[in-house]
Phi, psi and omega in degrees: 000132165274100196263357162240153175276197185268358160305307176310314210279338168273350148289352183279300178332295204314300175268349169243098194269082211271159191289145179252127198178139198239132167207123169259076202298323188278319150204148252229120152234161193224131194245115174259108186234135184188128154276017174250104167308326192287357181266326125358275165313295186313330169279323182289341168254053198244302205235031175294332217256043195200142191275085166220129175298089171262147170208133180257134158221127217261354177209152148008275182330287159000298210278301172294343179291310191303313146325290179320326186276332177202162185255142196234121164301322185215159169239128182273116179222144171276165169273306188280103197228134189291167183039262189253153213253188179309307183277296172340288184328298161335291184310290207295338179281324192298292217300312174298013201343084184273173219234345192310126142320104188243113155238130175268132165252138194191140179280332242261101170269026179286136145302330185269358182281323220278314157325283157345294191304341177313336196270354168253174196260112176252095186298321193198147181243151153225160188258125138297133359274142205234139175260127174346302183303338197248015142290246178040258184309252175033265204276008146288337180267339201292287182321318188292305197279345173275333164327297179303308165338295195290324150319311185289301162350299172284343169281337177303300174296322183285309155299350165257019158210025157327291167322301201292304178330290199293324179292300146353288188319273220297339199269331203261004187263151188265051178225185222207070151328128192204137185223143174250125158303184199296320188279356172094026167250109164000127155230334171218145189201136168280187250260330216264353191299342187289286180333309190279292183239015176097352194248102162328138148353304206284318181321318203241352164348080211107311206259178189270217181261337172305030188245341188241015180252150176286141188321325196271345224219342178313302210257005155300328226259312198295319154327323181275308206269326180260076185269127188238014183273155159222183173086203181285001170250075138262144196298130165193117174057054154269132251214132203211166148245154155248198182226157181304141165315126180285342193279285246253015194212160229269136173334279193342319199219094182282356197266134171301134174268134189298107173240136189271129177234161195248107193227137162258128178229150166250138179263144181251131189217133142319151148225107198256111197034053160084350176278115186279178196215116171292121190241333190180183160271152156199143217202161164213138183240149179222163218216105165267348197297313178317306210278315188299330177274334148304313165328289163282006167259358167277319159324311205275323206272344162295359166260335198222142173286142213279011195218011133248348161111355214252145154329108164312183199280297232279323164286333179295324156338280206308308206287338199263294161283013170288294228295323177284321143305345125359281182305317175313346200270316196236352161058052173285188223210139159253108156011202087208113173236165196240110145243140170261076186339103211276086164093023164335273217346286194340293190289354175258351220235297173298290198248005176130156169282347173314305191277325166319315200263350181300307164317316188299321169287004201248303157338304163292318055105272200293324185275327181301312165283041179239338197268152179280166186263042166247356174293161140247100198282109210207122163283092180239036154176168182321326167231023187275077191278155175230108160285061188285148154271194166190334200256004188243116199241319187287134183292320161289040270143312186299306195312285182335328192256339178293292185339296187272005176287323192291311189290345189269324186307301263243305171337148173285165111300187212188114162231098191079228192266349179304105165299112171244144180260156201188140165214154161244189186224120194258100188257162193220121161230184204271156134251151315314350163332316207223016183130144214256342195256161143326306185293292198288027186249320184280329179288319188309295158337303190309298196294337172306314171289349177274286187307359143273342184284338206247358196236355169124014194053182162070033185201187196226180180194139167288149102021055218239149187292292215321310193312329181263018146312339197272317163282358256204300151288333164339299184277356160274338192266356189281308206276349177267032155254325161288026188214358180270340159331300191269340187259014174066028220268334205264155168194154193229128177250141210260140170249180134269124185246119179251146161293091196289352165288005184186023156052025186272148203263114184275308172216205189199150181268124130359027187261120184309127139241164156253087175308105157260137182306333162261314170291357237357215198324117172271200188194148186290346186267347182274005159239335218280339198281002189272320181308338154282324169294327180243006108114032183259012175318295162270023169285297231271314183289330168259351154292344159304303182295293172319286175297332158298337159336309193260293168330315168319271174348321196256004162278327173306311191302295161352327202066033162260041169314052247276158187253358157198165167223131171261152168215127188284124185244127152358129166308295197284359168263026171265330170259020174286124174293010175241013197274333158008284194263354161297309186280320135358283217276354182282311191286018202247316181283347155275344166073053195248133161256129200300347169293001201255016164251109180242145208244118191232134174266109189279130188315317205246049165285152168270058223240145192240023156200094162262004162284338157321300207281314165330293159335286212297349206273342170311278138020272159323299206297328171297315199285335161158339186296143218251147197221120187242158197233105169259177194040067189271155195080009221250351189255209166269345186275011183338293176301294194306304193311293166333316204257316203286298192272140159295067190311149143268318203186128174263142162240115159330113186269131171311049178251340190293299165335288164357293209285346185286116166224139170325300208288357202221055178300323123016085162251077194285345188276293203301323212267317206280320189316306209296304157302340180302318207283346202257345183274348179253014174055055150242145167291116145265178178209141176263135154260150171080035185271111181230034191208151191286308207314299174334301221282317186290333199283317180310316197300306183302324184273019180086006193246110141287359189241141164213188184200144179156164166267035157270359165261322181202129149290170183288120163278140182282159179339251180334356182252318150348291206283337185303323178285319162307324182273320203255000000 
């Protein structure tokens, strides 16, 4: 932990201001000066065979510069020398008061010279010529007394500037330092004790430690402050509240404030005739609280869902096996309801995921007050609820509270100035009855709830073995939809889009069937809704893609050049951030020109990142692919889609076509369609035209492209290219 930042440490620096002394222990350096080079060489090579750093100078001059420039342990020097003598030198080390070590080698027997030299700091004299061994020694004891010197020095300093160190140290750590006498009274508190709790040094001086521990928390707290251990059983990070200087917090919020701290003690002991004496504690405290309030928002939110506030899957677990045990005890029945918002989508689609989520707490809201507080109440997916019960054993008393839960839900709301109405579908099981586990109490439940989803919503439904006869196939046919792929199972079948003015075939629409091995032919609405569940989706969609392409391709070659293929794409492979460009590299690998692709978006789809899907439909449209709106009229975005989406071509949805009957001719929506399409410069197209009478009425109103079975039902290839010919 960095307990000073770097500021602190150059205010540390600032003040313990350590002796400046140069010793190079590991090698020694040395500048050897004489103006007789052969005397020179001869010392240098005296002492090459030795770990020392030499540097030579042939005079006095040399010899200062060479000082000014670096720092040296010892210097060899002659005296008598030209331009600066021996004695210069001398001079320039007192004055520059350098620390450098001087033995003169030297011929010079003069007394007054020899006199002179007293007033420098001199290690050693030698008479020339002089024996190695006793150069040697010389300058190794020279060296031996700066080791010591320099030990001392530095122990020196460390002691006188010890006090400053540590006082510093204990002011600059960002904890709340403390020493208790025997009795559990203040004698010292640093600098931080303000920061932390609000209390001048002086304030707490005298007083004991109760004074800053929470009531609840005293006789944990009293083990830590009257701490008499040391070593590894000694109090570390025990964890307490204190409470704030009552002087120091704002008049308003008169309830004391709380902190959680982390604190380590030590017993402090005298030795009085060999006997220790227990005197006191010492202790540090750290400020936990951040952490601890991370703690606990890490608890809540591994437990609760974050934006209603409701138990999550992973507490409802825990609450589901209190609730069992329990039950094993007084052997009451437990509950479970599955509820499911009823068209959400919808409401996230109108007013936003914003408004969604706004609804959802508002929801909750409504179900909590319905429910008692030994119930539990649980979010385990986006409109998805889990309800245990526990205190309602009678079927009727249950029957009673779905009613009025369904009725209280059913009320209006308000999101902003919006009245919105909101209902759910309610599946309901037993324990044990209807499952033994939590999961399997919540899948049963599910399917229960499917079966009011499938029945009109806005109801409940008990829990029955028939219902997973119903799953069961689900899941069989999820499972030959995933293997009808790989078995080559799937084929695309042709519609025809006719020119009705001349009954000429321009194109044609795309449609997935399934050679089923037992059912045959399937038709896409009897599997496609399956196709989400086993997660074949963008499987299934670029073998769409792909084949018609690949189909394209070989009528062109044919010379059966069609002026479009629509091809219907899945919402959700609409919102794969790549199909853009999968259908780019199909038509590039097939050599296709993208006006002969048309891309169609069913009007009342459901896409819940539609600036994506928007893009990438640019995207297509720049490049030349034709972008079409089906079952136009039939949702609410009709007008937005227009504005929105890079239109080509509207389709008339059959439901509208139906409605042409000889005795009742009168269609003002195909008459208003029909103008939107010609005021907007699209192609329209009628689907389902299954009568001559449909066809002449559409014609009179202006619609020429149609598609239905009075011209053709949808054909396989080869039945295609026949229609083709004639």
């Amino acid at each position: 932990m960095n307990f000073l930042n770097s500021n602190a440490l150059h205010v540390l620096l600032d003040k313990l201001d350590p002796p400046e002394y140069y010793f190079n222990e590991h090698s020694p350096k040395l500048l050897l000066v004489d103006d007789e080079p052969r005397l020179l060489s001869s010392l240098v090579e005296l002492l090459k065979d030795f770990d020392y750093q030499l540097v030579t100078a042939t005079n006095g001059m040399e010899a200062i510069d060479h000082l000014s420039k670096s720092s040296f342990n010892v210097v060899l020097l002659d005296l008598l020398m030209p331009k600066k003598s021996g004695h210069d030198v001398l001079d320039y080390i007192k004055k520059s008061n350098s620390d450098v070590d001087v033995i003169i080698l030297s011929g010079c027997t003069d007394f007054e010279r020899a006199i002179s030299l007293l007033e420098h700091k001199i290690s050693g004299y030698l008479l020339k010529p002089y024996q190695p061994e006793e150069l040697f020694s010389t300058i190794e004891n020279t060296l031996a007394q700066q080791r010591l010197a320099f030990k001392n020095r530095h122990e020196s300093w460390l002691l006188e500037s010890s006090e400053t160190f540590y006082r510093f140290l204990i002011n600059s750590l960002p904890d709340f330092i403390f020493i208790l006498n025997a009795e559990g009274t203040f004698v010292f508190v640093n600098e931080h004790v303000h920061q932390l709790l609000g209390y001048n040094p002086g304030e707490l001086i005298g007083k004991h430690f109760t004074q800053i521990v929470h009531e609840e928390d005293l006789q944990q707290a009293s083990f830590v402050f009257i701490e008499r251990r040391n070593g590894e059983r000694a109090s570390d990070n025990v964890q307490f509240r204190v409470k704030y200087s009552p002087s120091s917090q704002n008049l308003n919020n008169p309830k004391p404030h709380i902190l959680y701290i982390s604190c380590s003690s030590i017993g402090i002991y005298s030795k009085q005739q060999e006997i220790r004496k227990y005197v006191g504690t010492y202790g540090i405290i750290r400020n936990i609280t951040e952490h601890k309030e991370a703690e606990k928002l890490a608890i809540f939110q591994a437990n609760h869902d974050l934006l209603t506030g409701l138990p999550n899957r992973h507490l409802l677990r825990k609450k589901f096996n209190l609730l069992l045990t329990q039950s094993k005890k007084d052997s009451k029945r437990i509950i479970l309801m599955f509820i499911d918002l009823d068209r959400f989508k919808l409401i996230n689609d109108a007013y936003g995921h914003s408004k969604g989520d706004e609804l959802l707490c508002i929801v909750t809201k409504r179900m909590l007050e319905k429910i008692e507080p030994s119930d539990t109440l649980a979010r385990i997916g986006g409109d998805e609820f889990v309800l245990l019960l526990s205190e309602r054993t009678d079927q009727f008393d249950i029957l009673l509270f779905a009613e009025n839960f369904l009725n209280n839900l059913t009320e209006p709301l308000y999101l902003g100035n919006k009245e919105v109405r909101i209902s759910a579908s309610i599946g309901i099981g037993f324990y044990p009855k209807d499952g033994k586990t939590l999961d399997k109490l919540i899948s049963n439940a599910d399917m229960a709830m499917y079966q009011v989803k499938s029945t009109g919503r806005n109801g409940y439904s008990f829990y029955e073995n028939s219902m997973l006869n119903e799953a069961s196939r689900k899941m069989i046919i999820n499972q030959e939809l995933s293997n009808a792929l790989d078995k080559g199972e799937f084929e695309m079948y042709f519609q025809p889009l006719v020119n009705a003015i001349n009954n000429q075939i321009i194109g044609a629409e795309g449609l997935i069937r399934w050679n089923h091995p037992k059912k045959g032919l399937l038709s896409a609405s009897e599997f496609i809704g399956h196709t989400e569940d086993t997660g074949l989706v963008p499987k299934i969609s670029e073998w769409t893609i792909d084949t018609i392409c690949k189909t394209l391709h070989h009528w062109n070659t044919m010379g059966y050049a069609l002026k479009q293929i629509s091809i219907n794409l899945s919402p959700t492979y609409l919102e794969r951030y790549d199909f853009s460009e999968k259908i780019q590299e199909t038509l590039n690998y097939y050599q296709i020109m993208p006006s002969q692709i048309e891309i169609e978006i069913l009007e009342n789809i459901n896409i819940s990142n539609m600036e994506h899907v928007i893009s990438q439909l640019h995207k297509l449209n720049q490049l030349g692919v034709k972008i079409a709106i089906d079952d136009f009229g039939t949702g609410y975005s009709s007008l937005n889609y227009l504005e929105r989406f890079p239109v080509d071509t509207i389709k008339l949805d059959q439901i509208f076509i139906k409605e042409i009957k000889e005795k009742s001719i009168k269609s003002p929506i195909i008459s208003a369609i029909i103008s939107i399409a010609q005021g907007l410069d699209l192609n329209l197209i009628a689907e389902g035209v299954e009568t001559e009478f449909q066809s002449n009425y559409l014609q009179n109103l202006g619609c020429f492209l149609m598609q239905g079975f009075f011209y053709s039902k949808p054909l396989p290839s080869n039945q295609f290219m026949k229609l083709l010919k004639q």
